[in-house]
N, CA and C atoms as an extended XYZ file, in Angstrom:
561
Properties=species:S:1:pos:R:3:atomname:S:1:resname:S:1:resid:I:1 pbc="F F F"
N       -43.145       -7.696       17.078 N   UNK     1
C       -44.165       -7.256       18.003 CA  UNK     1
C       -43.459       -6.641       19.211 C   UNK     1
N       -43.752       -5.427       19.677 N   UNK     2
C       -43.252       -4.672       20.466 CA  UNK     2
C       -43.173       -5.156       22.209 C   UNK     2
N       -43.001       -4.989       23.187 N   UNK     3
C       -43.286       -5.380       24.342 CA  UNK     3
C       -45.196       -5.157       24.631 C   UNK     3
N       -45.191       -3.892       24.395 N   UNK     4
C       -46.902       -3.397       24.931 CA  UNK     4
C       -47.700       -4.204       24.170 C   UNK     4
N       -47.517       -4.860       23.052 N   UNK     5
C       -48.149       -5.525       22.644 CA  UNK     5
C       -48.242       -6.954       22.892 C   UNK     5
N       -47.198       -7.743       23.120 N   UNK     6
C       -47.252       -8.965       24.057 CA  UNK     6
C       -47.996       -8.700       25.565 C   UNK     6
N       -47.567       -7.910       26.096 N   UNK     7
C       -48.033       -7.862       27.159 CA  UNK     7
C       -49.904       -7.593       27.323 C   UNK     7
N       -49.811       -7.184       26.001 N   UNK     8
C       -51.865       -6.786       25.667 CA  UNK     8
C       -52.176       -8.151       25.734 C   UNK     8
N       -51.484       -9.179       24.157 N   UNK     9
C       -52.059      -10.431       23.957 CA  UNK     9
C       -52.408      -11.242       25.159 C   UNK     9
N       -50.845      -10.904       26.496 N   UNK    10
C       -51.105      -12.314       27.233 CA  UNK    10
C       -52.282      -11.307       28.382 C   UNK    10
N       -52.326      -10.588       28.837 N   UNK    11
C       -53.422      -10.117       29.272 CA  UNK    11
C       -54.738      -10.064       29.196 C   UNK    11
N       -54.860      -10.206       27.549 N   UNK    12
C       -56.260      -10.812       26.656 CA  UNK    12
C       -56.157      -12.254       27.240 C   UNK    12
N       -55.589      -13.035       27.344 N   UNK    13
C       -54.931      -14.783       27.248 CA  UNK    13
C       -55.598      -14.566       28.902 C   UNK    13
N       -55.114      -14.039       30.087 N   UNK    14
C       -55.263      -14.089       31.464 CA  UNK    14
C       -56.669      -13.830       31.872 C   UNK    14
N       -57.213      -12.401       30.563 N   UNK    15
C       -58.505      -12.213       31.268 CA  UNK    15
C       -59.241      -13.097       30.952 C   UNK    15
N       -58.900      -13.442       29.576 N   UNK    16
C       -60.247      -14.945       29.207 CA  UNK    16
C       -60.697      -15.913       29.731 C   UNK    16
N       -59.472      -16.165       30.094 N   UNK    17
C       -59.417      -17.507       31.547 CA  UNK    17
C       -60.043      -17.168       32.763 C   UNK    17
N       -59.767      -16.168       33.130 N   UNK    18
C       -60.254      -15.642       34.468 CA  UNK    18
C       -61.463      -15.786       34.260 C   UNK    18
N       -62.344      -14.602       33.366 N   UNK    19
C       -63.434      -14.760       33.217 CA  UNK    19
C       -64.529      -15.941       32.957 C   UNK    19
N       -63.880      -16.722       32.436 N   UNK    20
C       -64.480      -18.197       32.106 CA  UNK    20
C       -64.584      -18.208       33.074 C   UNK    20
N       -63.750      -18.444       34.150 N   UNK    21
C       -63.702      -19.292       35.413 CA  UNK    21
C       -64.581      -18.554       36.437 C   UNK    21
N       -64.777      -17.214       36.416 N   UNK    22
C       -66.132      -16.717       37.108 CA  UNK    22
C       -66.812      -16.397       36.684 C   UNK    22
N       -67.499      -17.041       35.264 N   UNK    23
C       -68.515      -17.061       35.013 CA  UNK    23
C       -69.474      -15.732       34.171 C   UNK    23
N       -67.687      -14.791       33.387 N   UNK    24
C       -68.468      -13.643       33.328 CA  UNK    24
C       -67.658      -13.401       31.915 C   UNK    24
N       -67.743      -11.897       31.236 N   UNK    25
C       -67.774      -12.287       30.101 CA  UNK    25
C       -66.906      -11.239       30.013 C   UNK    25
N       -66.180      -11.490       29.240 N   UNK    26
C       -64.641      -10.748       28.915 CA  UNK    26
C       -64.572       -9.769       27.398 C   UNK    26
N       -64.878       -9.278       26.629 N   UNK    27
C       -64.498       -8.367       25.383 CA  UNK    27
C       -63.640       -7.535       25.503 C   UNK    27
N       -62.828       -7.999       24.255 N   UNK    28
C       -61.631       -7.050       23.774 CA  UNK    28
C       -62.065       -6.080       23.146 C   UNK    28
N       -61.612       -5.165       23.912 N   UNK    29
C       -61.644       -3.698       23.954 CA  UNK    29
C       -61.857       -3.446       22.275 C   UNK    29
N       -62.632       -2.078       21.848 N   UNK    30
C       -62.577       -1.858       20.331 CA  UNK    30
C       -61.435       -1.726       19.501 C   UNK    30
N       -60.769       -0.397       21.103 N   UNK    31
C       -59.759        0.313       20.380 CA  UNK    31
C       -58.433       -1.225       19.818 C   UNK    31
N       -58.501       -2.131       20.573 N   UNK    32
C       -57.667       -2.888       20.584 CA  UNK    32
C       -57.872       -3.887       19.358 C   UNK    32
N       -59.231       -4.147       19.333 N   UNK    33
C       -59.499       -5.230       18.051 CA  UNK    33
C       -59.194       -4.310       16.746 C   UNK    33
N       -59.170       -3.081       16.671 N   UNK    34
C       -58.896       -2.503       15.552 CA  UNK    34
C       -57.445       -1.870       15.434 C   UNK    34
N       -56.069       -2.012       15.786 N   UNK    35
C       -55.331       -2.143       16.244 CA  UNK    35
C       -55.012       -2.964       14.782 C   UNK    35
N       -53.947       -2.250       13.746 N   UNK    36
C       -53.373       -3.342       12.925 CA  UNK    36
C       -52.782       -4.480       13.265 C   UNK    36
N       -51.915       -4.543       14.604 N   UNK    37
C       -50.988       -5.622       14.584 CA  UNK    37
C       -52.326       -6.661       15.343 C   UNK    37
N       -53.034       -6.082       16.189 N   UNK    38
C       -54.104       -7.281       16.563 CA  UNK    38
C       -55.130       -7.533       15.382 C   UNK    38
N       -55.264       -6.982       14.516 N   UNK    39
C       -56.369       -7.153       13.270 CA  UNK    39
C       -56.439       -8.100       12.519 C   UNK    39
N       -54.822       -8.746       12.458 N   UNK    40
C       -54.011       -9.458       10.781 CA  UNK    40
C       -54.756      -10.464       11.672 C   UNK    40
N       -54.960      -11.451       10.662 N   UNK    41
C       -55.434      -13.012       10.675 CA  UNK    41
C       -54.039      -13.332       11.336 C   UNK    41
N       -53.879      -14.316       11.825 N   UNK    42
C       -52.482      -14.913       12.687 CA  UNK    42
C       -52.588      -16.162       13.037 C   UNK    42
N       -52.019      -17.442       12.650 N   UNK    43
C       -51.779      -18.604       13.378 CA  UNK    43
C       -51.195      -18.270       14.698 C   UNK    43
N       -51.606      -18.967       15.474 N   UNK    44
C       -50.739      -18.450       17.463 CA  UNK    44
C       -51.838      -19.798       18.032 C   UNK    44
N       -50.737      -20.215       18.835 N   UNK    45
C       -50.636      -21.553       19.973 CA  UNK    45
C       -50.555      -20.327       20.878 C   UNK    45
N       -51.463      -21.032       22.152 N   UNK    46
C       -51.740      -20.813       23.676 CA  UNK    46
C       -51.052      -21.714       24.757 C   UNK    46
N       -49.711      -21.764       25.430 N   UNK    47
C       -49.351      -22.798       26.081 CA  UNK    47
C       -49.537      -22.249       27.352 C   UNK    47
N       -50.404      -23.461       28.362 N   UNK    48
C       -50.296      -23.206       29.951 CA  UNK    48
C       -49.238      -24.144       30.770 C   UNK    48
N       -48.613      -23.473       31.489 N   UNK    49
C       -47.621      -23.927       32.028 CA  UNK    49
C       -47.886      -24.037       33.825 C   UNK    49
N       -47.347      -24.984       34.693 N   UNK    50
C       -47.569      -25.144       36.144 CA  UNK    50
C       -46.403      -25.776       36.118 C   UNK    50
N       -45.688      -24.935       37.308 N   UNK    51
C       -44.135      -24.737       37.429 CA  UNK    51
C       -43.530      -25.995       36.400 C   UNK    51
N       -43.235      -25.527       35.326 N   UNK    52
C       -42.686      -26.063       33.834 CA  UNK    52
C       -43.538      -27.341       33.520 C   UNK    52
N       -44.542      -27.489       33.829 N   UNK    53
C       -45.390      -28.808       33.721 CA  UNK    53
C       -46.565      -27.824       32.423 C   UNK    53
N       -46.392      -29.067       31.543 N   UNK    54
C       -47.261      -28.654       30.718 CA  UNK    54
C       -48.710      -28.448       31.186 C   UNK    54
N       -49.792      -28.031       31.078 N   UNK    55
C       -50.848      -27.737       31.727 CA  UNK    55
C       -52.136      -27.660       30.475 C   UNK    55
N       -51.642      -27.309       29.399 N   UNK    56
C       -52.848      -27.205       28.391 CA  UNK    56
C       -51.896      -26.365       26.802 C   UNK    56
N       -52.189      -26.673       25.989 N   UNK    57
C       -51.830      -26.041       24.573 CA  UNK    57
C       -53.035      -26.317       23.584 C   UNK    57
N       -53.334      -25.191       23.323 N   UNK    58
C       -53.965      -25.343       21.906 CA  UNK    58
C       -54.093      -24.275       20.748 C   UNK    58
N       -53.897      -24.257       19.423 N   UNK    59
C       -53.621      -23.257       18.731 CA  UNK    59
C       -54.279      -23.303       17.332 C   UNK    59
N       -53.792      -22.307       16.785 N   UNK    60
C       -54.808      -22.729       14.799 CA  UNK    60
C       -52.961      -22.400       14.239 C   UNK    60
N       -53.006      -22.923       13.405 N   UNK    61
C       -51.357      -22.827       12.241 CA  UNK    61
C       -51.737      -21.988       11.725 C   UNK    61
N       -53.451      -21.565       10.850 N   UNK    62
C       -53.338      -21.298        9.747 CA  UNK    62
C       -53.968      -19.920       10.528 C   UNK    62
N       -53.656      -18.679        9.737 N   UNK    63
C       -54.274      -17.613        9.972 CA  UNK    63
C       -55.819      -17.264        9.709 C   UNK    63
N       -56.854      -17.760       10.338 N   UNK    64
C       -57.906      -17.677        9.662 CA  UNK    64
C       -58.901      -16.290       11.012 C   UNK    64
N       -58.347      -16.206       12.352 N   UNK    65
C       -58.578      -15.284       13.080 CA  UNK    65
C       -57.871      -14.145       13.349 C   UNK    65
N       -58.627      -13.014       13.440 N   UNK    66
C       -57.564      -12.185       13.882 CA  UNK    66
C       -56.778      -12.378       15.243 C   UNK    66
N       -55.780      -11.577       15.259 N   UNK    67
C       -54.429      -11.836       16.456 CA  UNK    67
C       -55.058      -12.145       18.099 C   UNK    67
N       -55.642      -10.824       18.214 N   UNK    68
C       -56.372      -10.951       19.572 CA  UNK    68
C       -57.582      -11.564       19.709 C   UNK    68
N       -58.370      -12.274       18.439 N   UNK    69
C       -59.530      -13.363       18.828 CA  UNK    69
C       -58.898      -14.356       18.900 C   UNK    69
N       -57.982      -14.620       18.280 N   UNK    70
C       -56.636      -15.891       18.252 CA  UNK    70
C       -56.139      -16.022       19.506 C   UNK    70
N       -55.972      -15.468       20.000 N   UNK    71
C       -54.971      -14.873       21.646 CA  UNK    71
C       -56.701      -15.584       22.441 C   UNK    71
N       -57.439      -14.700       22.360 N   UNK    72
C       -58.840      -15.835       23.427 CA  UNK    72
C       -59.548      -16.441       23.021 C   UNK    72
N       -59.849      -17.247       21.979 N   UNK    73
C       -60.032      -18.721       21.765 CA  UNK    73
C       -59.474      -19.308       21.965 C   UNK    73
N       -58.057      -19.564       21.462 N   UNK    74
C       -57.180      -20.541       22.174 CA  UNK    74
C       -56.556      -20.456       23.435 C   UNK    74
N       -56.302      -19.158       24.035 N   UNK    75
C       -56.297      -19.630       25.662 CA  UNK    75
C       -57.647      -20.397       26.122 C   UNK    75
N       -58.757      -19.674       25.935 N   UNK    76
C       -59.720      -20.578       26.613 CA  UNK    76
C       -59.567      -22.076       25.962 C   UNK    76
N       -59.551      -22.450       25.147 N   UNK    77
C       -59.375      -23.633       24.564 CA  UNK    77
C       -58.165      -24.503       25.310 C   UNK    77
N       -57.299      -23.872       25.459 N   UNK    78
C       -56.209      -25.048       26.674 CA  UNK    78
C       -56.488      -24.742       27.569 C   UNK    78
N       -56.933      -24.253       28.274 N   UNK    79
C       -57.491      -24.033       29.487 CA  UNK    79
C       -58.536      -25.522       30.163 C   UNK    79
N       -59.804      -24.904       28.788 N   UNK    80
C       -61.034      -25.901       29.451 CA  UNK    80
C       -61.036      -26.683       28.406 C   UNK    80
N       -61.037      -27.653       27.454 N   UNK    81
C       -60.791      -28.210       26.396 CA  UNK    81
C       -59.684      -28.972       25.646 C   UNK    81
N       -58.221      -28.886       26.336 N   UNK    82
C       -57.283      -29.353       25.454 CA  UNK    82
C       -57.508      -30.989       26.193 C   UNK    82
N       -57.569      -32.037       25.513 N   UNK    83
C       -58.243      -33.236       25.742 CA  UNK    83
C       -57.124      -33.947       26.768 C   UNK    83
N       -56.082      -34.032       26.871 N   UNK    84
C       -55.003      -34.330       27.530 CA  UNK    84
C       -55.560      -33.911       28.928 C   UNK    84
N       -56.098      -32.250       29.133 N   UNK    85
C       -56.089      -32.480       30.767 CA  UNK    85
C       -57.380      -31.829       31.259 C   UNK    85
N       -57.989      -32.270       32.315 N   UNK    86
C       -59.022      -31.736       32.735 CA  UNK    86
C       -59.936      -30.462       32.626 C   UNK    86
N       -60.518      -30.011       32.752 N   UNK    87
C       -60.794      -28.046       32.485 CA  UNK    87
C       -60.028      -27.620       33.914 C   UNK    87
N       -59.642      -26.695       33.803 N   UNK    88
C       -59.104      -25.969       34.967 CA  UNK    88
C       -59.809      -25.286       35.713 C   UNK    88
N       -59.471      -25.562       37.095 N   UNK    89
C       -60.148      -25.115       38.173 CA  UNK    89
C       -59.763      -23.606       38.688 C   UNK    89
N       -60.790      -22.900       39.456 N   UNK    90
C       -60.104      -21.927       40.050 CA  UNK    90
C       -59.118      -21.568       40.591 C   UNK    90
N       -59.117      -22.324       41.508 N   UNK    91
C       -57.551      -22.672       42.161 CA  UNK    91
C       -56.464      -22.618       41.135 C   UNK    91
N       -55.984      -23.294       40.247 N   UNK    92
C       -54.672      -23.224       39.365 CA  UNK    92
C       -54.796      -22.236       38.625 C   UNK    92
N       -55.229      -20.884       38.424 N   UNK    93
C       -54.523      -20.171       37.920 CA  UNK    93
C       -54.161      -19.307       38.058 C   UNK    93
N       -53.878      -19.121       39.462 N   UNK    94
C       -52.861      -18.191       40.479 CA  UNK    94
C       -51.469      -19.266       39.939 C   UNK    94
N       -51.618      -20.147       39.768 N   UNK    95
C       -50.347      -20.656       39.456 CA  UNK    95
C       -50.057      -20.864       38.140 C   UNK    95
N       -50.683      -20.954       37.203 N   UNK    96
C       -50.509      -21.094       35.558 CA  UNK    96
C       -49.501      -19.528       35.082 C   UNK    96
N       -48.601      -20.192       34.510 N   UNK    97
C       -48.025      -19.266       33.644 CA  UNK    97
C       -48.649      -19.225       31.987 C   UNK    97
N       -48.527      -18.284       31.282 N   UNK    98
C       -49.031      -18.186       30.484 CA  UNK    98
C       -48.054      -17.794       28.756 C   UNK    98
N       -47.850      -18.700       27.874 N   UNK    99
C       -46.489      -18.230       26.873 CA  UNK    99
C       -47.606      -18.084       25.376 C   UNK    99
N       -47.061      -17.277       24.289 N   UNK   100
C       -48.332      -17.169       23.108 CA  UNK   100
C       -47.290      -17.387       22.023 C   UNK   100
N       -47.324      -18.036       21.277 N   UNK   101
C       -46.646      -18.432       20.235 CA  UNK   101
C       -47.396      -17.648       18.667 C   UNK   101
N       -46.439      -16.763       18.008 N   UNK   102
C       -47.584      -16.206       17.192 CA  UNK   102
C       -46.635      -16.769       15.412 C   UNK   102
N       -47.786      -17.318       14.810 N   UNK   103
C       -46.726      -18.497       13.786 CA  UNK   103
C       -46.520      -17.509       12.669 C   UNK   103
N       -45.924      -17.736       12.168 N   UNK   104
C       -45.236      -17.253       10.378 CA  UNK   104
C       -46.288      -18.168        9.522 C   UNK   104
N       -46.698      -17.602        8.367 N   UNK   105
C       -47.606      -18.692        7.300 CA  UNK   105
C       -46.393      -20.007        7.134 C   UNK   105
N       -46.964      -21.093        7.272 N   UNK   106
C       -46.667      -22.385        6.926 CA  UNK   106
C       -46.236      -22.264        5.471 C   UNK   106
N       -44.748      -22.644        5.082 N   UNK   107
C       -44.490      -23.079        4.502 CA  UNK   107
C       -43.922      -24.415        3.887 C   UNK   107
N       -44.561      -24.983        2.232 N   UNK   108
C       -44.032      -26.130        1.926 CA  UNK   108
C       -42.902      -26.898        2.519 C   UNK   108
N       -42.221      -27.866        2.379 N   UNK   109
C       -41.387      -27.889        2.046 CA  UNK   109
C       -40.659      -29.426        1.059 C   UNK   109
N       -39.843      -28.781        0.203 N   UNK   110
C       -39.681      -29.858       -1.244 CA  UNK   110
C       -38.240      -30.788       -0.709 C   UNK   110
N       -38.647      -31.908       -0.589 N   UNK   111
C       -37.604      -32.777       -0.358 CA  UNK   111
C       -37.663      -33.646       -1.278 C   UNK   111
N       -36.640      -34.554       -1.565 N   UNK   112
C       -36.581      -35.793       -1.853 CA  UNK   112
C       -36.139      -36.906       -1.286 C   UNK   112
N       -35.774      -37.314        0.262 N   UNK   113
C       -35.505      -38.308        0.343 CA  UNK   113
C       -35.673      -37.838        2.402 C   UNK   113
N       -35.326      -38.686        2.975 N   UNK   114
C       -35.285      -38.469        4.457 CA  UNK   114
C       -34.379      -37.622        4.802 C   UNK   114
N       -33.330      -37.850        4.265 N   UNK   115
C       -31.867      -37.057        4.324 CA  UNK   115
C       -31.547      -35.612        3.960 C   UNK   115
N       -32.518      -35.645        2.822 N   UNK   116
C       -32.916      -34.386        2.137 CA  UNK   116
C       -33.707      -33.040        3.238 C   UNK   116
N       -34.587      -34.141        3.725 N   UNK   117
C       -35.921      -33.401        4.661 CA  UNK   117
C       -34.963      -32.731        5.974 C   UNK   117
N       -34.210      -33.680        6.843 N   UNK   118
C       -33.297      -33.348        7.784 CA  UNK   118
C       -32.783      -32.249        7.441 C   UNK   118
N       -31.994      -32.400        6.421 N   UNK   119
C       -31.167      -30.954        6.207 CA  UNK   119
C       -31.784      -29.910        5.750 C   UNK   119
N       -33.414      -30.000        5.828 N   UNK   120
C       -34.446      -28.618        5.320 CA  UNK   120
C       -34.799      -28.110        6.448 C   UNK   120
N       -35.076      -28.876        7.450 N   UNK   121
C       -35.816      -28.564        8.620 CA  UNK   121
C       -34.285      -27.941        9.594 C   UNK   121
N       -34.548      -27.073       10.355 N   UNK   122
C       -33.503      -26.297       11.041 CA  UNK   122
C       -34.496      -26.674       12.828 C   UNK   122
N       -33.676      -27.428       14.093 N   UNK   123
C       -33.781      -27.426       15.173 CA  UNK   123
C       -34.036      -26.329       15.853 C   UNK   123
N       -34.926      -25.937       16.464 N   UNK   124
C       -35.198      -24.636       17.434 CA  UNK   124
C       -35.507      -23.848       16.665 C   UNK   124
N       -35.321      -23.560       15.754 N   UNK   125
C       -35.811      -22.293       14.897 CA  UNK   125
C       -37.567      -22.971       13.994 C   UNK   125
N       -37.079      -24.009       13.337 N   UNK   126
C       -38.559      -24.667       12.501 CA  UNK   126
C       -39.942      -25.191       13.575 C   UNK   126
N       -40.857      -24.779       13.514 N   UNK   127
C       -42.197      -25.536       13.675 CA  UNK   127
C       -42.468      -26.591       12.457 C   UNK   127
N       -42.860      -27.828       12.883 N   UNK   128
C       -43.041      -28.704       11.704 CA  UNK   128
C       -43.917      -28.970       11.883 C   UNK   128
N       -44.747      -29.510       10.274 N   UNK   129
C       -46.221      -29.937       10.249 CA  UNK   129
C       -46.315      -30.832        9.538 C   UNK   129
N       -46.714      -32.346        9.861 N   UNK   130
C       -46.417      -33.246        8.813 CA  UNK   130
C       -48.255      -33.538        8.630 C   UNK   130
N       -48.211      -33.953        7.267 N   UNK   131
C       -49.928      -33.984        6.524 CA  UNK   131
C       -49.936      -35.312        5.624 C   UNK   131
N       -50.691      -36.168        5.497 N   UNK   132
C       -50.974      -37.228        4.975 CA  UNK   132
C       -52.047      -37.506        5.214 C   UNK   132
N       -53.239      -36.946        4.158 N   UNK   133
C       -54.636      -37.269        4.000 CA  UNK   133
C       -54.854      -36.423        4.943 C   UNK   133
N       -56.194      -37.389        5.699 N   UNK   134
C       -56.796      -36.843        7.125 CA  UNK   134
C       -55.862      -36.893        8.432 C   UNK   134
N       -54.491      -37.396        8.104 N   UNK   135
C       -53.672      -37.511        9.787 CA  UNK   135
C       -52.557      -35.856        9.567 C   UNK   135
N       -52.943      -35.212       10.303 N   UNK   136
C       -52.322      -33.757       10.403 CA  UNK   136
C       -51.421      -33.523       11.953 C   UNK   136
N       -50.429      -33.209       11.874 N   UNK   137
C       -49.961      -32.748       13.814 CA  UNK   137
C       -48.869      -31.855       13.026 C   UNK   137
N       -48.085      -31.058       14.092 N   UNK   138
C       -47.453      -30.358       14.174 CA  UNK   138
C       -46.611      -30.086       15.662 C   UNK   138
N       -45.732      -29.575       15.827 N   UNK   139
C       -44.806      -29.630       17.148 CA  UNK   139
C       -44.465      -28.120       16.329 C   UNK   139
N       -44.401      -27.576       17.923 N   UNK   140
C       -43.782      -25.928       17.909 CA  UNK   140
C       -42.180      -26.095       17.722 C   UNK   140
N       -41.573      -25.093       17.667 N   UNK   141
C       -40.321      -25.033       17.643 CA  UNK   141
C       -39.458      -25.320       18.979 C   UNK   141
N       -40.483      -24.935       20.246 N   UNK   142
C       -39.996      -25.288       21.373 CA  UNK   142
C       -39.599      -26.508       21.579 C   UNK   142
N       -40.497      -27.286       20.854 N   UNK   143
C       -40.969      -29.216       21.107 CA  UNK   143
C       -39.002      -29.406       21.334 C   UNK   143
N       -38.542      -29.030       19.855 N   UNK   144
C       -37.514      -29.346       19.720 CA  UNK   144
C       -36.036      -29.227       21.428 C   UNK   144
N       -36.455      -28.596       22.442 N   UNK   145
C       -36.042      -28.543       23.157 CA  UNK   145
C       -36.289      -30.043       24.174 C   UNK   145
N       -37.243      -30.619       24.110 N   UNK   146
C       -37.530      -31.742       24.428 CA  UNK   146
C       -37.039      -33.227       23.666 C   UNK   146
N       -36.732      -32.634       22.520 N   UNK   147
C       -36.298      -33.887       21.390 CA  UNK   147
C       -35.531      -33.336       20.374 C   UNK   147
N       -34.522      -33.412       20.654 N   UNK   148
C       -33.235      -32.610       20.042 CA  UNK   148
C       -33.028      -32.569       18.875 C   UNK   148
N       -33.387      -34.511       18.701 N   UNK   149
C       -33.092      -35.137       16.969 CA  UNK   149
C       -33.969      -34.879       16.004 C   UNK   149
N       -33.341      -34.989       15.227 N   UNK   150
C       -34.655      -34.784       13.544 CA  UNK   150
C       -35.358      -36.610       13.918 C   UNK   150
N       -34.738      -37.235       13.659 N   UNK   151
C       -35.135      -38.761       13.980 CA  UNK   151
C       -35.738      -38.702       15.132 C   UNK   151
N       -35.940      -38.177       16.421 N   UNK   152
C       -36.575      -38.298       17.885 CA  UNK   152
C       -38.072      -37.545       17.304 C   UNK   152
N       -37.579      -36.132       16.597 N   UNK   153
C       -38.530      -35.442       16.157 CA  UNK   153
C       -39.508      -35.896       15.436 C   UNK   153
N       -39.099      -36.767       14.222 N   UNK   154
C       -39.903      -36.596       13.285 CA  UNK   154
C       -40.712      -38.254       14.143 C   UNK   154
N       -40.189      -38.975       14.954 N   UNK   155
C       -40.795      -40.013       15.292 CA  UNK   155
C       -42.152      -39.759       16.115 C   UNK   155
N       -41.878      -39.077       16.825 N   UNK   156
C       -43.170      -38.228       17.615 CA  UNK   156
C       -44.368      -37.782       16.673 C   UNK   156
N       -43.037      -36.906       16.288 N   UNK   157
C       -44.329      -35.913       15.124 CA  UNK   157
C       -45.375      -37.104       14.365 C   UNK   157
N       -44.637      -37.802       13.811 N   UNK   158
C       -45.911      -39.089       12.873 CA  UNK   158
C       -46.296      -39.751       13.849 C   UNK   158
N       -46.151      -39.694       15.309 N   UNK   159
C       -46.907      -40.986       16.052 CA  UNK   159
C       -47.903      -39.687       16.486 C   UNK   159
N       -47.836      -38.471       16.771 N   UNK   160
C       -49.005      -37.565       16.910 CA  UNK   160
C       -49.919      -37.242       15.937 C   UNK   160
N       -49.617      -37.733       14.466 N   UNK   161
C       -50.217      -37.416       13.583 CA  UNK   161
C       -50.730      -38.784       13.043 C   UNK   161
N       -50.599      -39.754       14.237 N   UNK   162
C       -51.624      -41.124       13.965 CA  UNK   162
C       -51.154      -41.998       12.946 C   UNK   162
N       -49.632      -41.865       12.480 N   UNK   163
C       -48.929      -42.169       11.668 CA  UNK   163
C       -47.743      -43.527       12.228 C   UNK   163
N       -47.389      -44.284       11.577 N   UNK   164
C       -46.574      -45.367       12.116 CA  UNK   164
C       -45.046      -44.387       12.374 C   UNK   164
N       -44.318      -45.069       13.403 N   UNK   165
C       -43.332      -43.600       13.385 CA  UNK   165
C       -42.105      -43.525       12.932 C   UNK   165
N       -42.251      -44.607       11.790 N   UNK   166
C       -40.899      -44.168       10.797 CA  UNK   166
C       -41.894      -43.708        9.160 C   UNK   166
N       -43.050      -43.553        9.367 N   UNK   167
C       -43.738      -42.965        8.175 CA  UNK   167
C       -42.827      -42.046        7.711 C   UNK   167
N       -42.109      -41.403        8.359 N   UNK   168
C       -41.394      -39.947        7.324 CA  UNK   168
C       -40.258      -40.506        6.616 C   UNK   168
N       -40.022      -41.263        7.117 N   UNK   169
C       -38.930      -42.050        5.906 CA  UNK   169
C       -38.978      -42.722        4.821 C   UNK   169
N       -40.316      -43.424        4.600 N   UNK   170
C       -40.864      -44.089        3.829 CA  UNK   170
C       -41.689      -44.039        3.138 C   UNK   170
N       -42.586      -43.179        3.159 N   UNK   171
C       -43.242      -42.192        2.525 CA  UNK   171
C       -43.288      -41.007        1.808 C   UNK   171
N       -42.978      -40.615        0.653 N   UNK   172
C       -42.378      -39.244        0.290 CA  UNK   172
C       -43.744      -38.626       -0.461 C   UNK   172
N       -45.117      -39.046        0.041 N   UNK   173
C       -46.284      -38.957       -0.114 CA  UNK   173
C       -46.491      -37.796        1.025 C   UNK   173
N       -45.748      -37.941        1.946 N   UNK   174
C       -45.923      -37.334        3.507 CA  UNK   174
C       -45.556      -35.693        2.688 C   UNK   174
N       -46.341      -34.845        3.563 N   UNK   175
C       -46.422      -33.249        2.917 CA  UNK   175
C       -45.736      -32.601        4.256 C   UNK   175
N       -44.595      -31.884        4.356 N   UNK   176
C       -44.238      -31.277        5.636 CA  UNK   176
C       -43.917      -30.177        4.883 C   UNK   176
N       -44.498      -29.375        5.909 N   UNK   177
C       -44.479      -27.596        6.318 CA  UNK   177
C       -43.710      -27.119        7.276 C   UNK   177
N       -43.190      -26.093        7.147 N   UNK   178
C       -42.536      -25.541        8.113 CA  UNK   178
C       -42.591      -24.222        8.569 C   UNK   178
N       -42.828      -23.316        9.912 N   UNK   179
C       -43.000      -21.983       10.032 CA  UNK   179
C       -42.223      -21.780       11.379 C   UNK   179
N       -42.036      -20.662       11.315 N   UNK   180
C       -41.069      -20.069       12.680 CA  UNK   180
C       -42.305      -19.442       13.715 C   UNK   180
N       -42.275      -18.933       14.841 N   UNK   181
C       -42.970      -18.288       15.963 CA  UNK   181
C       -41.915      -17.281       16.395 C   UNK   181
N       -42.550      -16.552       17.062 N   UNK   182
C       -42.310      -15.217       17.735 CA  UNK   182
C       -43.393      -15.605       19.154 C   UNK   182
N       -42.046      -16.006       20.066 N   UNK   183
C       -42.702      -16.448       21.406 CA  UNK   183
C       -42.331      -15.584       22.174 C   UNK   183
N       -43.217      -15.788       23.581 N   UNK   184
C       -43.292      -14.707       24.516 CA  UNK   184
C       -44.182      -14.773       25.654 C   UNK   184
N       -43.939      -14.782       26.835 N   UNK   185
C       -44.146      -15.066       28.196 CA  UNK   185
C       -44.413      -14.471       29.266 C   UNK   185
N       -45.544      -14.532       30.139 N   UNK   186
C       -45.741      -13.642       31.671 CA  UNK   186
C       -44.409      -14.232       32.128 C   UNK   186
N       -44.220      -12.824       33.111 N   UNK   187
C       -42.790      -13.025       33.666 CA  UNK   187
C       -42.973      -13.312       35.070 C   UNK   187
């Protein structure tokens, strides 16, 4: 994705918010919704940021919207909705930074053992998605900057996915996916 085109998405991402917040109503432009690279269905996370303080995330994995309805549903969605923090007020978003994570299709991945899984999954580069029944979570590739280890990682990951948090070891019932992002940020 080119620069002019990040810079469209997070602009779509800024006006949505804005507009929510006064009460008025925002549409993406035609020429823009018809726009191949905004057209494709696209998994993409919305992260709000206040000086490096998380502030709101919310996203779809699976491609089921196109790019730029993807880009303002889920900003508005961490914005006023991500359950962790309040809806956002007028005031904070002269200060919210704004980053769009746009995902690669989720792929399988075939392990056999814990040891196996470690050495499938790659740090900073993998988004992981662990699935067992109805308990689903996922951590971006960034997460991994916060939790370095596959073991720190994957402990989180199953305690976000409502899971006991050595489930990934003991379970080879557990279904993990993996996809990369193409991230990108107001400057």
């Amino acid at each position: 994705m080119n620069t002019a085109h990040q810079k469209t998405l997070l602009h779509i991402a800024r006006k949505s918010i804005e507009s929510r917040l006064n009460k008025t109503s925002f549409e993406i432009a035609p020429e823009i919704k018809s726009q191949p690279s905004f057209a494709e269905e696209k998994g993409c996370f919305v992260t709000l940021t206040q000086e490096g303080t998380l502030r709101g995330c919310i996203g779809n994995i699976d491609p089921v919207y196109p790019l730029a309805e993807a880009v303002q549903r889920n900003a508005i969605s961490a914005a006023f909705h991500d359950p962790r923090f309040p809806p956002m007020s007028q005031n904070e978003l002269q200060q919210t930074s704004i980053e769009i994570s746009v995902l690669s299709v989720p792929v399988e991945v075939e392990y056999e053992n814990p040891r196996d899984l470690i050495e499938k999954v790659t740090p900073h580069k993998d988004g992981v998605i662990f699935q067992f029944g109805s308990h689903t979570a996922t951590f971006l590739p960034q997460v991994w900057g916060e939790l370095p280890s596959h073991e720190e990682f994957f402990r989180h990951l199953s305690f976000k996915a409502d899971l006991e948090p050595y489930f990934w070891k003991n379970n080879p019932a557990l279904q993990v996916y993996t996809y990369q992002v193409e991230k990108f940020e107001e400057e």
